[in-house]
C-alpha positions as CSV (number, residue, x, y, z in Angstrom):
1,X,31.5,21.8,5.8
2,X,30.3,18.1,5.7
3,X,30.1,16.0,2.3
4,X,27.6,13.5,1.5
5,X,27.6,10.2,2.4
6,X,29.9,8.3,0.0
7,X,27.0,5.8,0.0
8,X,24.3,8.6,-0.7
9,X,23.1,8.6,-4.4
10,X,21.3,11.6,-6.4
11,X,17.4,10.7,-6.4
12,X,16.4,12.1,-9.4
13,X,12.3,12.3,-8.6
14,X,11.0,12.5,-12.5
15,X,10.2,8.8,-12.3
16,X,8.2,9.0,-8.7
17,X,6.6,12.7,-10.6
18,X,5.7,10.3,-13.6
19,X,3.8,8.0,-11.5
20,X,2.1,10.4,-9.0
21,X,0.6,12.6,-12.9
22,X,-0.4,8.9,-13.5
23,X,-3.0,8.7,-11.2
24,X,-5.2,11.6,-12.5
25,X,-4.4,11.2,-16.2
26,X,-6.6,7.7,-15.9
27,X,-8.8,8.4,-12.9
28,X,-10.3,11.2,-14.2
29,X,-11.3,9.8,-17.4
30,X,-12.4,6.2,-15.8
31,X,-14.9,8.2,-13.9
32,X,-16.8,8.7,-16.6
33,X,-17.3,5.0,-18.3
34,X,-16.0,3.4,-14.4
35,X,-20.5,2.4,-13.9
36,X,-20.8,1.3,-17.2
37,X,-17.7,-1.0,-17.9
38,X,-18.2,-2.3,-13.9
39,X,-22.2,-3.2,-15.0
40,X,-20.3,-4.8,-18.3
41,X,-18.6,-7.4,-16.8
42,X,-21.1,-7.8,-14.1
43,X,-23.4,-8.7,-16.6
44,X,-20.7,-11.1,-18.7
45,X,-19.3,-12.8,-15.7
46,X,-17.9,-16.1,-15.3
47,X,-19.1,-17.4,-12.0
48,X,-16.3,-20.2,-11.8
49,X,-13.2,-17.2,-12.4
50,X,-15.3,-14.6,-10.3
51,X,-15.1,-16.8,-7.2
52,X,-11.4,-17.6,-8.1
53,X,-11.1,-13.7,-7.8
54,X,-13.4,-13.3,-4.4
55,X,-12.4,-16.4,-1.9
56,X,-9.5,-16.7,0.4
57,X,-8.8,-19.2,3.2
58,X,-8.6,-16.2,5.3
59,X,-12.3,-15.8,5.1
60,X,-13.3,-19.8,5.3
61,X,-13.2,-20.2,2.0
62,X,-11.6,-22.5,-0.4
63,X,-8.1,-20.9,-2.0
64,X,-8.6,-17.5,-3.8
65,X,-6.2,-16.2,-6.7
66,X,-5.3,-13.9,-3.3
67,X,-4.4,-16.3,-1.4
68,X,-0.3,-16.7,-2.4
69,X,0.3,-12.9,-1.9
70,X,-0.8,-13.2,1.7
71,X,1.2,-16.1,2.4
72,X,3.9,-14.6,0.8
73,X,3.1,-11.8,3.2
74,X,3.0,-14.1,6.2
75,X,6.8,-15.9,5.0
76,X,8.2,-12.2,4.8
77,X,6.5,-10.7,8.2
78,X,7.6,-14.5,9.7
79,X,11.6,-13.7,8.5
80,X,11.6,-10.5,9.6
81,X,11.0,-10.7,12.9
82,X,12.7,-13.8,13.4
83,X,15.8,-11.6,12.2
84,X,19.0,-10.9,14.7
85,X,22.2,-9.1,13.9
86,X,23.8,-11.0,16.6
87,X,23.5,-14.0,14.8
88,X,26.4,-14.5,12.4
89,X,25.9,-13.4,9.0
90,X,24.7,-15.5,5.8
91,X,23.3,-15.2,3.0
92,X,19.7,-14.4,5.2
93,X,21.6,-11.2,6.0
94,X,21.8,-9.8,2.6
95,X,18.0,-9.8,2.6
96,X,17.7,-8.1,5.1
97,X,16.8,-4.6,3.6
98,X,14.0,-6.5,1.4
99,X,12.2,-7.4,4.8
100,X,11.8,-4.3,5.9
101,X,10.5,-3.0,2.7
102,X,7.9,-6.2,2.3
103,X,6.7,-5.3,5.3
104,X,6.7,-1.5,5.7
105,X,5.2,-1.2,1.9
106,X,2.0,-4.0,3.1
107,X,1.3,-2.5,6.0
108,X,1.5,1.2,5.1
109,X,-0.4,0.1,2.2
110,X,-3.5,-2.2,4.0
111,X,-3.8,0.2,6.9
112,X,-2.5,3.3,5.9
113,X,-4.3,3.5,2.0
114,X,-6.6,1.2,1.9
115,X,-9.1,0.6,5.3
116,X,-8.6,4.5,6.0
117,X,-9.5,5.5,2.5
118,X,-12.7,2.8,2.9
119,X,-13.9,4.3,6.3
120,X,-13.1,7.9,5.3
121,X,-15.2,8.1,1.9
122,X,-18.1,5.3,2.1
123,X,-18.4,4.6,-0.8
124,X,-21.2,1.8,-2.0
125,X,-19.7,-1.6,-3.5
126,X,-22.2,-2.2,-7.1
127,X,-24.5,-4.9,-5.8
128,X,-25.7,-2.4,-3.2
129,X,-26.0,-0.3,-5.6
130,X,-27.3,-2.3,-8.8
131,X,-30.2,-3.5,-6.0
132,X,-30.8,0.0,-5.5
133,X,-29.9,-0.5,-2.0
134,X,-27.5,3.0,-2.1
135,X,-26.8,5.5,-4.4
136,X,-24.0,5.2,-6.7
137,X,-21.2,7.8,-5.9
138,X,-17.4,8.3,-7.7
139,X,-14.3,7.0,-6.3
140,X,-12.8,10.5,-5.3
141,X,-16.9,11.4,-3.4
142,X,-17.9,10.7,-0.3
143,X,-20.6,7.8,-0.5
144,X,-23.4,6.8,1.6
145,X,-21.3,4.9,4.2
146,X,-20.5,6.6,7.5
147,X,-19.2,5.2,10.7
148,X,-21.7,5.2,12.7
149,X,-23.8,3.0,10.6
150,X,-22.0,-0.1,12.2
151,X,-19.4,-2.0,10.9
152,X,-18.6,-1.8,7.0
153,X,-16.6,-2.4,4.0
154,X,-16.7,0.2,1.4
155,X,-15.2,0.0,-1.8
156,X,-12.8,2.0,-2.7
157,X,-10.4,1.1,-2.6
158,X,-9.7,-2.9,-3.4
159,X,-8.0,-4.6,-0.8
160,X,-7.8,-7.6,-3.3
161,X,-6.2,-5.8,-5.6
162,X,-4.0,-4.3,-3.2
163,X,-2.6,-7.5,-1.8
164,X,-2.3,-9.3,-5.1
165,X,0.3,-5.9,-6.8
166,X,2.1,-6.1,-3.6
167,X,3.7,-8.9,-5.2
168,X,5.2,-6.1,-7.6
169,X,7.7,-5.4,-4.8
170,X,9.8,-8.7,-5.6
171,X,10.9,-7.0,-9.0
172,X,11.5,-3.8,-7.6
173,X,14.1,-5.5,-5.0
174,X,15.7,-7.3,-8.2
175,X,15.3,-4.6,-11.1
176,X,16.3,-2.0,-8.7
177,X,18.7,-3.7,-7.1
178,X,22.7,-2.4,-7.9
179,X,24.2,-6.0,-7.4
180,X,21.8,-7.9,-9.0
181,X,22.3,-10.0,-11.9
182,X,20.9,-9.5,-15.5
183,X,18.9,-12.9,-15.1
184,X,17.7,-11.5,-12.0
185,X,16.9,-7.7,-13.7
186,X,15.5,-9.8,-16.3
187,X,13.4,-12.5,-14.1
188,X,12.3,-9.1,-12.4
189,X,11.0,-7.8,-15.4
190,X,9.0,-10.8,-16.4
191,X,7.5,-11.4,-12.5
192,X,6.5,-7.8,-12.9
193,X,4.6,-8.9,-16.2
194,X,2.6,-11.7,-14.6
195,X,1.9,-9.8,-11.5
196,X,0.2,-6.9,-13.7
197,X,-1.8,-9.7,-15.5
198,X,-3.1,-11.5,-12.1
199,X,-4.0,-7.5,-11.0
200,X,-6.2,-6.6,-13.8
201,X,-7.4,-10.3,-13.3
202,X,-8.6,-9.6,-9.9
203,X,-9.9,-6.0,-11.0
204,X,-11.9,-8.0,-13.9
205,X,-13.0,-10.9,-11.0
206,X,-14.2,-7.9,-8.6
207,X,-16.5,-6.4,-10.8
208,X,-17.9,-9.5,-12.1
209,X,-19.0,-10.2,-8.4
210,X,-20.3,-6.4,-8.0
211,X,-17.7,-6.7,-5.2
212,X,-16.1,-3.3,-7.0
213,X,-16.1,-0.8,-9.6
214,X,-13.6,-0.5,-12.2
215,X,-12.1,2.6,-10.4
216,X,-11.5,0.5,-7.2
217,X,-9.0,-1.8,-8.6
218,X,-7.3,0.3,-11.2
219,X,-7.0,3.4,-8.3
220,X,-5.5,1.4,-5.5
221,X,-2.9,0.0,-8.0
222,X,-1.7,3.8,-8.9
223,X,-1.7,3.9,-5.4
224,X,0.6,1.4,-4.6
225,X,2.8,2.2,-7.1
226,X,3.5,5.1,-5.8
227,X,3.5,4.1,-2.5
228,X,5.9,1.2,-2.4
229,X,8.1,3.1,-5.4
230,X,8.1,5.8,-2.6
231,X,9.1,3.4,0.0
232,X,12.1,1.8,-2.3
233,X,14.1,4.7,-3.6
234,X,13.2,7.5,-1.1
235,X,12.6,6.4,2.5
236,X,14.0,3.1,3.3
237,X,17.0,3.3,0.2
238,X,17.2,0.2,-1.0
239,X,19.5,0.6,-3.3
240,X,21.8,2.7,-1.0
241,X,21.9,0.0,1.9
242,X,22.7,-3.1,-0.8
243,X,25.7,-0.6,-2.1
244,X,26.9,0.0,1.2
245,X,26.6,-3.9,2.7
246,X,28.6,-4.2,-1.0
247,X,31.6,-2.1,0.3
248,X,31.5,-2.9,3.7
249,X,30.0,-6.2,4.1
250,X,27.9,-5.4,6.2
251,X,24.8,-3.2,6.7
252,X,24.3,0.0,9.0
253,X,24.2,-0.8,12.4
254,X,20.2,0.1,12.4
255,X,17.8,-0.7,15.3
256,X,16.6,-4.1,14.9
257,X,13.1,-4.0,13.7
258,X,13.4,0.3,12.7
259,X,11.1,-0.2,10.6
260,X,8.1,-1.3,12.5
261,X,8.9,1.5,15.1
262,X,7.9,3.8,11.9
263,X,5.1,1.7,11.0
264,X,3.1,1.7,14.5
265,X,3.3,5.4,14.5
266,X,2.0,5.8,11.3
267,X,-0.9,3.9,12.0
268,X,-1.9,6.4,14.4
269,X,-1.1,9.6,12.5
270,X,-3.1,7.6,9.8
271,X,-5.8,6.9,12.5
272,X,-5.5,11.0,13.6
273,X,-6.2,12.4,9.7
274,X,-8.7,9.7,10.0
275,X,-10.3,11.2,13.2
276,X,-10.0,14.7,11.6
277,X,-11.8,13.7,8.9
278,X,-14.9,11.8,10.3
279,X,-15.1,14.3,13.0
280,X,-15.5,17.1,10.5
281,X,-18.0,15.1,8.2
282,X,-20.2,14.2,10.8
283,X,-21.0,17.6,11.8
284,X,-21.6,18.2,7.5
285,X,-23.7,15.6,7.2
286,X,-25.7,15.7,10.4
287,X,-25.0,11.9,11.5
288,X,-23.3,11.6,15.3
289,X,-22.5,15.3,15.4
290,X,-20.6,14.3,18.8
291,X,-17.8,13.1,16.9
292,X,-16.3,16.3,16.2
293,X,-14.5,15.8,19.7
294,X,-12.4,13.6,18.1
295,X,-10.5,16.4,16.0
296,X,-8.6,18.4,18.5
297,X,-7.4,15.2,20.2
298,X,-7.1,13.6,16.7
299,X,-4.6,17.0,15.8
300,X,-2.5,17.2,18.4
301,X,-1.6,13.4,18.3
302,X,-0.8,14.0,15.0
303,X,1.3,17.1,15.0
304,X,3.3,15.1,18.4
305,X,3.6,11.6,16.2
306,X,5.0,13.7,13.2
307,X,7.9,14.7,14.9
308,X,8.7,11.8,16.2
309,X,8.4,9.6,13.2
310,X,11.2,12.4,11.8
311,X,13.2,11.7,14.7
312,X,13.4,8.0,14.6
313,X,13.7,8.0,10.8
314,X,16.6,10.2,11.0
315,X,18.2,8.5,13.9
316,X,18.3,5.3,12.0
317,X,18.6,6.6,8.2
318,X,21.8,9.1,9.1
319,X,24.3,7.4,7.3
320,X,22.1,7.7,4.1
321,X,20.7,11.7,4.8
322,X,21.4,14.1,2.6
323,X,24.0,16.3,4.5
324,X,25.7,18.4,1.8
């Protein structure tokens, strides 16, 4: 009979259970006040903060309050690809880990949450609707939007939002981190504070540009919570790798960039479900009926791409698998 890992720790789930019950224990009452607090601020904006919120450089704008989580974005995508294990080690090394998790929790989070979510349901941004442009629809209904309109942006969720809580994953790396220091729990805990401020922030700056509703911002955030708490304790194991590199100093020989082989073939089981779904709503709804084609294709790319995403997870996450 094989034992555990000696580096394999008991993931007790009530924390990832506490966030996931989150999502609908606010959701589900925000839907009913999410028009009227979005037409609120709307209607009490501040024009300066509002284009503080909206702008980036990314757009040709002047700098947006977004604007340092994307470079911060950029730095981390820039250091982990520039990463070798052949090199000798340094202190670089030990950050290794934290990379992969920057990277794997933005990416599964911009493609995989939020532009499928947007293209899946529709749904009408508030100055479409306040115009009377669109009808208004709820964050969990599919809105007026379809793909073969054209080209669109709906709005739910907020990829503002989303970029700016990424930032969130610095204190998870040092709060959650074994061999961290209690300055560094403690710094975690206060750049956790800030980043929730600058998130309702942007959620407050959305809505006063009728960019969002309420429900945008505040349901991407549960989102990501959950995503890159997901991402931290249960698929890459953070904590496990640090402990390990702290017994052995070193990490487990793992693929180079493992993490990115996961990534790209997520992106197209994401782009499958998405392809599933359009196809069947276009039959529904009577707009470019021809797209139903896409969903057998769409399935069996899938069900192939889901196997092996298992295998290559498994290949490179052994040492860490529960084998008991």
């Amino acid at each position: 009979m094989q034992h555990p890992s000696p580096y394999e720790k008991k993931a007790y789930p009530w924390g990832l259970i506490g966030l996931i019950l989150l999502f609908p224990l606010i959701m589900i009452p925000l839907a009913t006040v999410d028009y009227e607090v979005t037409i609120f601020f709307y209607h009490h904006k501040h024009k300066l903060f509002g284009e503080l919120m909206k702008r980036t450089v990314f757009q040709g704008f002047k700098f947006g309050a977004s604007d340092p989580a994307i470079f911060f974005q950029i730095i981390m995508a820039c250091f982990y690809f520039c990463y070798s294990p052949k090199r000798k080690q340094n202190s670089y090394h030990y950050y290794r880990p934290f990379l992969g998790y920057v990277i794997f929790s933005s990416l599964v989070t911009g493609l995989g949450l939020v532009h499928s979510v947007k293209w899946i349901l529709g749904r009408a941004r508030p100055h479409l609707v306040f115009a009377d442009k669109l009808p208004y629809s709820q964050w969990f209904e599919f809105g007026p939007h379809f793909v073969s309109d054209g080209i669109f942006y709906g709005s739910f969720p907020s990829g503002h939002t989303a970029t700016v809580f990424l930032l969130i994953t610095v204190s998870y790396w040092l709060i959650g981190n074994p061999q961290a220091s209690r300055n560094s729990k403690i710094f975690g805990w206060v750049w956790g504070v800030l980043i929730i401020i600058l998130t309702i922030m942007m959620a407050i700056g959305r809505c006063m540009t009728a960019h969002h509703w309420l429900s945008d911002s505040v349901g991407v955030t549960l989102m990501v919570l959950v995503s890159i708490h997901l991402n931290y304790y249960y698929i890459l194991k953070i904590p496990q790798q640090v402990e390990y590199f702290s017994r052995q100093g070193t990490y487990v020989p793992l693929p180079r960039y493992w993490e990115f082989g996961l990534l790209w073939r997520l992106f197209f089981i994401a782009m499958g479900f998405m392809g599933v779904v359009i196809g069947i709503r276009s039959v529904v709804i009577g707009k470019a009926p021809g797209l139903i084609l896409m969903v057998l294709p769409a399935v069996i790319m899938v069900f192939y791409l889901v196997r092996r995403v298992r295998q290559v997870y498994r290949n490179s996450m052994i040492q860490f698998e529960d084998r008991g």
